[in-house]
C-alpha positions in Angstrom: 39.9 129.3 185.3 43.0 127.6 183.2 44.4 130.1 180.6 46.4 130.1 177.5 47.4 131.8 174.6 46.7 131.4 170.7 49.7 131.7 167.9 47.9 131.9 164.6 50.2 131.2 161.8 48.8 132.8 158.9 50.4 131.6 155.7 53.3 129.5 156.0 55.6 128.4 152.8 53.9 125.7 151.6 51.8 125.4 148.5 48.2 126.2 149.3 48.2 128.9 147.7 46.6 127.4 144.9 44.3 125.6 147.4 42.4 128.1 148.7 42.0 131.9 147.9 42.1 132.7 151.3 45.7 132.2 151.9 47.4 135.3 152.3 50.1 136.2 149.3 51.1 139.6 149.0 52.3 141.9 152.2 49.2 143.9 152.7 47.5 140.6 152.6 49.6 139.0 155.3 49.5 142.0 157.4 45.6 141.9 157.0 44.9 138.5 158.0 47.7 138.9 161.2 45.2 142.1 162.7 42.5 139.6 161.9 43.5 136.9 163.6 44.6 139.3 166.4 41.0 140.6 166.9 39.8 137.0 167.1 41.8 136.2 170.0 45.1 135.3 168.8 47.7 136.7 171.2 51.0 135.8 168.8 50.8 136.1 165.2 53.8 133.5 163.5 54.5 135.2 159.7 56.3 134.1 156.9 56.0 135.6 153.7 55.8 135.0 150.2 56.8 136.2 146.9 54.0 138.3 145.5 53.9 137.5 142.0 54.1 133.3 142.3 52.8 132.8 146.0 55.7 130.9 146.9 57.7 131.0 150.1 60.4 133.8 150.0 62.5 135.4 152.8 63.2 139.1 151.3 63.3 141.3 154.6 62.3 144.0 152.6 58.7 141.9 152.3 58.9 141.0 155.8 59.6 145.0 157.0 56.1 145.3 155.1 54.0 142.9 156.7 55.1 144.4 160.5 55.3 148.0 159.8 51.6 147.7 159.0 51.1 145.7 162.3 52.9 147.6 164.0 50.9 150.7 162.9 47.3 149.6 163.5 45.4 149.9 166.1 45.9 146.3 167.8 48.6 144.7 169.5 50.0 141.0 168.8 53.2 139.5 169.2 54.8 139.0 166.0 56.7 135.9 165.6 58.6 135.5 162.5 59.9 132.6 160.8 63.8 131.9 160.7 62.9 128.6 159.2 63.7 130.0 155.5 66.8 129.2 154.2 67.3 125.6 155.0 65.5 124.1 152.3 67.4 120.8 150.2 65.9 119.5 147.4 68.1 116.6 145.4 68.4 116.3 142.3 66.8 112.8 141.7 67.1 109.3 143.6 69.7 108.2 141.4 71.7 111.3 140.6 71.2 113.3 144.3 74.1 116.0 143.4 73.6 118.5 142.1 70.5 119.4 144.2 67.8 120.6 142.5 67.1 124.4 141.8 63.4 124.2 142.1 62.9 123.5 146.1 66.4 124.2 147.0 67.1 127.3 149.5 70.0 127.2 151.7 72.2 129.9 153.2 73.9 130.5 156.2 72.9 131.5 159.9 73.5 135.1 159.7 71.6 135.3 156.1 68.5 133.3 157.8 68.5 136.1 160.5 69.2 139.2 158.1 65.0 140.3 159.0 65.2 139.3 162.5 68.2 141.6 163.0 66.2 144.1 161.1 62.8 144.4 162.5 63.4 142.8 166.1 60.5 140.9 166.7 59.7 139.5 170.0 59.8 135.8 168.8 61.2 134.0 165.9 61.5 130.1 165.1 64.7 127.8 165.6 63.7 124.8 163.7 65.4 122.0 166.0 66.8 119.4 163.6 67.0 118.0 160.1 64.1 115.4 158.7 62.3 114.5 155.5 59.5 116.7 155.3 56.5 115.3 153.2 57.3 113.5 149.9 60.0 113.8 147.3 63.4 114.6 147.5 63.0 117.5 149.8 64.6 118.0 153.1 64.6 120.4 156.0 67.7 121.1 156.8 69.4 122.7 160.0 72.7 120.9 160.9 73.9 121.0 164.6 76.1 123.4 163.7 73.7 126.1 162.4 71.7 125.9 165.1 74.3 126.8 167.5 75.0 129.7 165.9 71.6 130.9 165.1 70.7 130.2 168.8 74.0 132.7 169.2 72.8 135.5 167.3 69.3 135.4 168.6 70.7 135.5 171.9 72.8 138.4 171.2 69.6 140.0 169.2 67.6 139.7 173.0 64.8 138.1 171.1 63.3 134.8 172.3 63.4 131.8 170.1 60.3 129.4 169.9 61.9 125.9 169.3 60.3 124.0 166.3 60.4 120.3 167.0 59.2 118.5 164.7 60.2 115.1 166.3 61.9 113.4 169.9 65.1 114.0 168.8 64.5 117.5 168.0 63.4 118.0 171.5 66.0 116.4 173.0 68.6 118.5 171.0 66.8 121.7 172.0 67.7 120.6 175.6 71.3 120.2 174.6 71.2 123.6 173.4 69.7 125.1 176.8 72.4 122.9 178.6 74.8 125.1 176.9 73.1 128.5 177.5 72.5 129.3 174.0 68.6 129.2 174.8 67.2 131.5 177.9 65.4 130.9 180.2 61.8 131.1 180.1 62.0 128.8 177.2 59.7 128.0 174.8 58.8 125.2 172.3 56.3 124.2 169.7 55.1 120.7 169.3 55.0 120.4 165.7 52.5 117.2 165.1 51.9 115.4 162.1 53.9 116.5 159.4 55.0 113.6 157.4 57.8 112.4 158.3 58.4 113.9 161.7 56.0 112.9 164.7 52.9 111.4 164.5 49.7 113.2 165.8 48.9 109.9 167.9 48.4 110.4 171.7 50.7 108.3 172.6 53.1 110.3 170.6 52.0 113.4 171.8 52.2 112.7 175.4 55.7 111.6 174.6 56.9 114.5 173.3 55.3 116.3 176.3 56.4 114.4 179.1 59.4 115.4 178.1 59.4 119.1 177.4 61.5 120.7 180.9 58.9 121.7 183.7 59.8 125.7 183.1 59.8 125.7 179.4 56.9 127.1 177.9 55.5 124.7 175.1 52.5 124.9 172.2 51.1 122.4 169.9 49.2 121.8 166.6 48.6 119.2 164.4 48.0 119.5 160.7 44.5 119.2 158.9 41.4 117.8 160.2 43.7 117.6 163.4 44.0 120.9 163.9 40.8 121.7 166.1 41.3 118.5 168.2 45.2 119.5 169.5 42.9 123.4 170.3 41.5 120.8 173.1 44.2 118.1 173.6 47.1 120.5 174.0 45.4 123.0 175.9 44.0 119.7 178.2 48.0 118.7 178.3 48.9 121.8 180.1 49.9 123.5 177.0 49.0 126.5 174.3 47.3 126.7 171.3 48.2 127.3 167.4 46.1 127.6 164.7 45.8 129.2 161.1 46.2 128.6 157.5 49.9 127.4 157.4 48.3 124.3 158.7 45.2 123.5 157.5 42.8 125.3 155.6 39.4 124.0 156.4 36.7 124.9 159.1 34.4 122.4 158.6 34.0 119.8 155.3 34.3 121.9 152.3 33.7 125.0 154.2 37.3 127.3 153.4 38.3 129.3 156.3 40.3 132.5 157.2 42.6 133.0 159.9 40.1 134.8 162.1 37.6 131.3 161.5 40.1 129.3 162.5 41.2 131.7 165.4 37.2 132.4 166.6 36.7 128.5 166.5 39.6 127.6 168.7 38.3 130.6 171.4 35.0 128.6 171.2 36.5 125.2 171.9 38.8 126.7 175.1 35.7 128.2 176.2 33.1 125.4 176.2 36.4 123.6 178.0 36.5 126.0 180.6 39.9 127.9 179.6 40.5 131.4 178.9 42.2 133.0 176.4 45.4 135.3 177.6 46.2 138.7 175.0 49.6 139.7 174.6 50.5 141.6 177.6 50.0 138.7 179.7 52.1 136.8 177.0 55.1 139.2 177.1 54.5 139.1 180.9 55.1 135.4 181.4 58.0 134.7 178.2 59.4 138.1 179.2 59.2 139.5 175.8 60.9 142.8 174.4 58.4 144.7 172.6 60.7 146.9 170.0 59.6 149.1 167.4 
């Protein structure tokens, strides 16, 4: 029988908060819904966090230490992945008057800064989000110049933790290659095939199947798509020859008006695999096969 694994990411930065009350907020929140999700079946747990009085995406390591000292301290095991994505955020000022950005939306420092938790706490994964793009509507921008992702890449080498690639689009994948080419990216590699998010890649087959015909033969890839989408990539990637991610950074709904948690979303995609005739691998096997560094 086929196997794969299942990342749950559990809150993201976006605003949903306000969306649904089952979005995680607060540390002791976050850390919650990650043991959840873990006892569901998800394998890899991907965390940001959030400031705990206005819900909005933060990056404070101190609220990060939080969330995986209490996952670290329970009684199940999950391979935290943590978010590096923070910190690139652009938002201009208007469409006639772009500089200076805006200070609502706008969130950039430099590559060592974006890595201050990683450094910290050590995780076995954290993100390199593989280019720059609009991202939804407005005058906001995700922003990761070629530059910062060379040295990022760097440091997380140096740190001996593996980097999951975030593309987002074709180009995105093909500059991840780049950065394997020049052995700032180890070997086994992995990459998440980030589907749907206005204004990246479309969550069209045709689109899909070109983004993974051409993810490398030994890299180890993902996919999701946002929404409604969500539980048809559970099938389509895993189908594809890839793995699974789920959870309430990218959709909140289990069925039509039905909210879900983490664990729903996580249970429902260990259904789907099954009734497909694929198994779901824990986190040994995980750290097995990316040759993960457990640490604290």
């Amino acid at each position: 029988m086929p196997s794969v694994f299942i990342t749950c990411a559990v809150t993201g930065s976006g605003d949903t908060v306000g969306k649904s009350d089952k979005v995680p907020v607060t540390p002791d929140q976050i850390a919650a819904e990650c043991i959840a999700a873990a006892r569901a079946g998800a394998a890899v747990v991907h965390i940001h966090v959030r400031d705990p009085l206005t819900g909005k995406g933060a990056r404070e390591p101190d609220l990060y230490a939080e969330v995986v000292e209490q996952v670290r301290n329970s009684d199940v095991d999950v391979v935290l992945n943590l978010t590096a994505g923070m910190g690139g955020d652009l938002t201009f000022g208007s469409v006639e008057q772009p500089l200076p950005p805006a200070d609502d939306g706008t969130d950039m420092a430099g590559a060592t800064e974006r890595l201050e938790h990683v450094k910290r706490l050590r995780p076995e994964i954290c993100t390199l989000d593989c280019g720059t793009m609009n991202f939804g509507e407005g005058d906001y921008i995700m922003t990761n110049s070629t530059a910062t992702l060379k040295e990022m890449a760097r440091q997380i080498q140096a740190l001996g933790v593996r980097p999951e690639i975030e593309a987002f689009d074709t180009g995105h994948l093909w500059q991840a290659k780049a950065l394997a080419a020049e052995g700032l990216i180890d070997e086994p590699a992995m990459i998440q095939l980030c589907m749907g998010v206005p204004w990246g890649a479309p969550p069209d087959i045709n689109t899909f199947m070109a983004m993974v015909n051409n993810v490398p033969d030994s890299w180890t890839w993902s996919a999701f798509s946002l929404g409604r989408r969500q539980m048809e990539y559970v099938a389509l990637s895993a189908i594809a020859g890839g793995n699974i991610r789920v959870g309430l950074e990218d959709n909140l709904y289990l069925g039509r008006g039905q909210m879900a948690s983490n664990a729903d979303l996580v249970t429902r995609a260990v259904e789907i695999l099954d009734r497909i005739g694929y198994s779901v691998q824990g986190p040994a096997e995980v750290r097995d096969h990316l040759q993960l560094t457990k640490h604290g």
